[in-house]
N, C-alpha and C positions, 0 to 999 in steps of 0.2 A: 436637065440643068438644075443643078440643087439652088434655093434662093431660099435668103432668110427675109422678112417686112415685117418691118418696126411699127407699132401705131399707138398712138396715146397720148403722144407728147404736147406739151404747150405752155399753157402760161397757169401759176396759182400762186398764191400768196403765200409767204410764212404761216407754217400752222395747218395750211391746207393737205391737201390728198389727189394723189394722182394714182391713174393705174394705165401701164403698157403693156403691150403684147406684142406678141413675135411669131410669126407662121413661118414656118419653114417647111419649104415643098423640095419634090425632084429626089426626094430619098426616104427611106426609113429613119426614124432619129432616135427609133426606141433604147437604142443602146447606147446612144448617147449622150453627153453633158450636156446641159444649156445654161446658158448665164447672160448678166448683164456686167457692159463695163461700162463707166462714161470717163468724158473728157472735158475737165474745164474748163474756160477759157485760159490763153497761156500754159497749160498744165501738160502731161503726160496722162495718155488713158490709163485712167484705175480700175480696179476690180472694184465689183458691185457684191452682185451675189449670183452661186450658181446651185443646180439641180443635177444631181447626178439622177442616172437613169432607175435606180434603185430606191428612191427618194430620198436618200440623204442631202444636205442643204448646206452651204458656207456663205457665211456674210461677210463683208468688211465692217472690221468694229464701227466705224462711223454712220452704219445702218441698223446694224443691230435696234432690236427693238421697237423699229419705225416699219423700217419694209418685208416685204415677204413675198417669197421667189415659189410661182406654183408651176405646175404643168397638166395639162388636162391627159386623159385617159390614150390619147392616140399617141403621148409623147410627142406630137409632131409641134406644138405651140407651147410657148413659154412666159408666164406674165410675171410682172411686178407691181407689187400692191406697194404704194409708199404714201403712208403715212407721217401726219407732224414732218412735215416737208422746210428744211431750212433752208436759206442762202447758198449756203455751202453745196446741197443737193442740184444748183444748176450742171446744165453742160448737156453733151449730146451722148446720148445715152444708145450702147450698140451691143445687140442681140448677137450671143457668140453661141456657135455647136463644134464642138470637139469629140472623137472615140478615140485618140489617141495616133490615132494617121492619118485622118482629114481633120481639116478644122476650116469651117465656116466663118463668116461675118454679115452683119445686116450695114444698110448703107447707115443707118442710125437717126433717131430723131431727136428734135430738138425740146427739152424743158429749164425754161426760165421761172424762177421764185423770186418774187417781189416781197417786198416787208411794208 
C-alpha cells in the first residue's frame, strides 16, 4: 500500500523558517515527481514546488527565492526548506508523487505564520 506522510508543519513567525518532509512508502518513487501543493484557507490547492526525478526543480513565483524542494538519494522522501516565511505562506501544505499514471497524495500538514 503506497502512503505519502507529511511532517514539519506548525506554527512560526513572519520572517521565520520552517522545513517539511514527506516519506513515501509501498513503492519505488525513483522515477517519480514529487512536489508540494498547499491550500489556504477558503482558497483552492495551489502548487508549491516540485522535483522531478532527474533533479530538475519548479517553483511557484510566490516562492521563488525563499523555499527550496530537495530529495534525498533513495528518492523515496521529499522536503521543503522555506525560508523568510510570510502570511501568505499559511495553509495546509500536501506532499504529492506523480509518473504520469499514478499519482499520490499525502493526508497534509498544517503551517500557520504569525506576524
Amino acid at each position: 500500500q503506497v502512503q505519502l506522510v507529511e511532517s514539519g508543519g506548525g506554527s512560526v513567525q513572519s520572517g521565520g523558517s520552517l522545513r517539511l518532509s514527506c516519506t513515501a512508502s509501498g513503492s519505488s518513487f525513483r522515477f517519480y515527481t514529487m512536489g508540494w501543493y498547499r491550500q489556504a484557507p477558503g482558497k483552492e490547492r495551489g502548487f508549491v514546488a516540485i522535483r522531478r526525478s532527474g533533479g530538475s526543480t519548479n517553483y511557484a513565483d510566490s516562492v521563488k527565492g525563499r523555499f527550496t524542494i530537495s530529495r534525498d538519494k533513495s528518492e523515496n522522501t521529499v522536503a521543503l526548506q522555506m525560508n523568510n516565511m510570510k502570511n501568505e505562506d499559511k495553509g495546509v501544505y500536501s506532499c504529492y508523487a506523480h509518473n504520469g499514471k499514478q499519482e499520490y497524495w499525502g493526508q497534509g500538514t498544517q503551517v500557520t505564520v504569525s506576524s
